[in-house]
N, C-alpha and C positions, 0 to 999 in steps of 0.2 A: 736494669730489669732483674728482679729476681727472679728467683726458679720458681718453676709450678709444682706446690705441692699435691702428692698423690695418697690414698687412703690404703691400706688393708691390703681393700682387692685389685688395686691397681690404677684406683679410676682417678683422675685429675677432681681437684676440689675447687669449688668455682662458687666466689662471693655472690650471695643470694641481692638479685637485681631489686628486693624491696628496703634492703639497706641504706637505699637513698636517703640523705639526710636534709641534702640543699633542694628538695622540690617544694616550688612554691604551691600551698592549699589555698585557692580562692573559696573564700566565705562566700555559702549559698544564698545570705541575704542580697548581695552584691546584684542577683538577677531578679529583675521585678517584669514582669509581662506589662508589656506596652500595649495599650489599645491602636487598630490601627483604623484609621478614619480614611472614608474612600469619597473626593466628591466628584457624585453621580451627576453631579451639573456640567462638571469639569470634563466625566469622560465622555458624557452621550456630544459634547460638544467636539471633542476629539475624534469621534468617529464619524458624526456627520461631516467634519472637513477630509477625513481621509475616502469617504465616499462622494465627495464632491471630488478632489483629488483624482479618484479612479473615474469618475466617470467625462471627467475632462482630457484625460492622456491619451495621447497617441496610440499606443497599444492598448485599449481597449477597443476604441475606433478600428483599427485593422483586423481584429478578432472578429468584430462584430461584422465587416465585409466580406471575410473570408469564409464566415459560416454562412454556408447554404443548405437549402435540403436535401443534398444528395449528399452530403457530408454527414448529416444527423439522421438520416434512415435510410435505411439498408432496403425498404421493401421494394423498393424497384428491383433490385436488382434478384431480389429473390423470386420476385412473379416472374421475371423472362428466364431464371432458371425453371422454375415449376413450367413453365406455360412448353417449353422446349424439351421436358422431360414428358411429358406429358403428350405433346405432337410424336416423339420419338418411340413411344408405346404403343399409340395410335397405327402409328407406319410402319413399323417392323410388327406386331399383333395381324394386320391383314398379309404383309406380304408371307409370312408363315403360314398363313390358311391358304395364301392362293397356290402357293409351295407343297404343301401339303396334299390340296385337294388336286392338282399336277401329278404328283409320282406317287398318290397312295395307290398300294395295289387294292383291283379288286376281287370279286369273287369268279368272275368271267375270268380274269388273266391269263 
């Protein structure tokens, strides 16, 4: 190994990395664009087998049993909250007035 030679100001000298000599240049004729051909008979056929496919598996069939309507909408459950918010307004609203008109002072007192 020889020694590393240093400049002037001190700084190491370092063979510039384009001095390469052995890189191979690939000639840009070498690359031609290929057309690419897609057949549309080929894939619409492929996808109808994978949607038969899907629609014949067992996990589809279980999905499609497991979904019911209380699974895909929410509003039941949202009318017996409104419907119970709504009774609870109702019920505490009078029991306030009957409270009220109970211990309000009047002008006799």
């Amino acid at each position: 190994m020889s020694k590393p030679e240093f400049d002037s100001d001190g700084f190491q000298i370092v063979k510039s990395k384009n001095s390469v000599k052995s890189k191979v240049i690939v000639p840009t004729k070498d690359f031609k664009k290929q057309d690419i051909k897609i057949d549309i008979e080929k894939s619409r056929r492929r996808i109808e087998i994978a949607i038969e496919e899907l629609k014949e598996s067992q996990y589809l069939k279980d999905i499609v049993q497991k979904t019911t309507d209380q699974q895909l909408c929410k509003a039941a459950d949202e009318m017996h909250f409104k419907a119970k918010t709504y009774y609870n307004y109702l019920h505490y609203s009078r029991k306030y007035k009957e409270i009220n008109a109970e211990f309000k002072g009047g002008k006799d007192g």
